[in-house]
N, C-alpha and C positions, 0 to 999 in steps of 0.2 A: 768796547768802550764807545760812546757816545759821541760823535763830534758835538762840541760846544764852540760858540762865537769865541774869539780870539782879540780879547782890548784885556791887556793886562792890569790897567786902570778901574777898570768896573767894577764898580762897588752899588752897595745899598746903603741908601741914608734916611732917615724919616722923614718926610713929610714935611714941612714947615710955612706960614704963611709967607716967608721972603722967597719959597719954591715955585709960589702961587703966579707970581713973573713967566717963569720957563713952561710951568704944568699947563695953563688956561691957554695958549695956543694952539698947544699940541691936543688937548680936549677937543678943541673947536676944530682943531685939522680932521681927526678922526671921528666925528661923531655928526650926524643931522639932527639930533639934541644931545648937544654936551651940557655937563656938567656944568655951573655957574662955579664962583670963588665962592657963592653961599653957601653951598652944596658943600664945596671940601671944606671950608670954615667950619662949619655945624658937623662935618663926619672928624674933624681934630678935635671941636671942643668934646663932644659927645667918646672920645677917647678910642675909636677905632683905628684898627692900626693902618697903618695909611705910609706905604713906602715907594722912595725915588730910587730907581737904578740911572745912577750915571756913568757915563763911558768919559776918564776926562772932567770935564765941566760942563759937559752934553748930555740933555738928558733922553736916556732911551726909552725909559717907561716906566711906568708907575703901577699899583695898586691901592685900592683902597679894600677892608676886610673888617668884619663885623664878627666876633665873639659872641657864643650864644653859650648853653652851659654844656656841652659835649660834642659840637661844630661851630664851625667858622661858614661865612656866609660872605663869598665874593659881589661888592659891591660895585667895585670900577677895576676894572684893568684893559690898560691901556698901553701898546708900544709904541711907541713913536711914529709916525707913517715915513718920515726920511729912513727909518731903520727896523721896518716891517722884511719881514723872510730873511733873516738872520739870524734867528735862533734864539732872540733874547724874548721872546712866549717863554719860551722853554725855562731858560735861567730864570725869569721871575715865576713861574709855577713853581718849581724845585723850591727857592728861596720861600714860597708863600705854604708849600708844603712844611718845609721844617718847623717856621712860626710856630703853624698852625698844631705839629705833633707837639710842641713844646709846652704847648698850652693846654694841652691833656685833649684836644680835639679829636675825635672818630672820625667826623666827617665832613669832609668840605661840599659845600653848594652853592649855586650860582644858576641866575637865568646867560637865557642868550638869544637876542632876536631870530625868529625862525628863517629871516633872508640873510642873517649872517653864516653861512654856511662855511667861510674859513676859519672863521673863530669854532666856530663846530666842531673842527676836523683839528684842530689844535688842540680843545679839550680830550677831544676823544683819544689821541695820541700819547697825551698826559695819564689815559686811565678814566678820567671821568665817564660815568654811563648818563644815558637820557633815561629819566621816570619820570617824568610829565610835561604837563604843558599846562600854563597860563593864559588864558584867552585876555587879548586886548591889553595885555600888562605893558608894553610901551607908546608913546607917543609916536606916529607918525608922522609923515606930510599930510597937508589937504584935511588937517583935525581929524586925522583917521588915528586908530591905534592897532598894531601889528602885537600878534603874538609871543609870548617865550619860551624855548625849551627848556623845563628845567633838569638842570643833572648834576650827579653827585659822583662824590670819590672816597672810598670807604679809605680811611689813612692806617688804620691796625687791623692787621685780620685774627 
């Protein structure tokens, strides 16, 4: 059996513009282009599912995930940086895998900047395989743009 983090409180809860308080910090903590309130505004109106894990009334991390007609397509996920290497990647992969079977999904995918190399090693640990690569698909510093791995995770065999 797996160790998993230990907050007997942690839950998932959707998404919600009064979230938009606790979430766009933690965006801006973790990312050198976060995410704007536009961005999660237009991914709730546009009906993607978009969930909060919180520990308490602390939030650890988030997703957002996009519905296509036989996969799901990870658009933002996010842990918290106060509550990075704790294991709650993992809790919300799991959580984002169940959705995602629920919804008749095959397959999940997602990019991943190529100098993110822990978020790498997190998918890869989940299952996810690398099959390509995106040239210039993120924003950089210095108006440069950085590459993405993309990879997938077959959810029915």
């Amino acid at each position: 059996m797996s160790a998993l983090p230990q907050a007997a409180e942690a839950r998932f809860e959707p998404m919600t513009p009064e979230l938009f308080g606790a979430v766009l910090p933690v965006e801006q903590a973790a990312y050198t282009h976060p995410w704007t309130r536009g961005n999660f505004a237009d991914s709730l109106r546009a009906g993607y599912q978009a969930q909060c894990l919180l520990g308490g009334q602390e939030l650890l991390g988030y997703f957002v995930a996009m519905k296509g007609v036989d996969e799901v397509h990870l658009l933002n996920f996010t842990v918290a940086p106060a509550h990075q290497h704790q294991g709650w990647a993992r809790v919300m992969l799991e959580g984002l895998d169940t959705w995602a079977r629920g919804q008749g999904a095959l397959w999940l995918w997602l990019e991943v900047r190529v100098s993110n190399l822990r978020a790498q090693h997190v998918y890869e640990a989940h299952g996810f395989q690398r099959v390509g690569l995106r040239k210039r698909y993120y924003p950089a510093l210095h108006e440069q743009r950085e590459d993405a791995v993309v990879m997938s995770l077959r959810l029915w065999n």
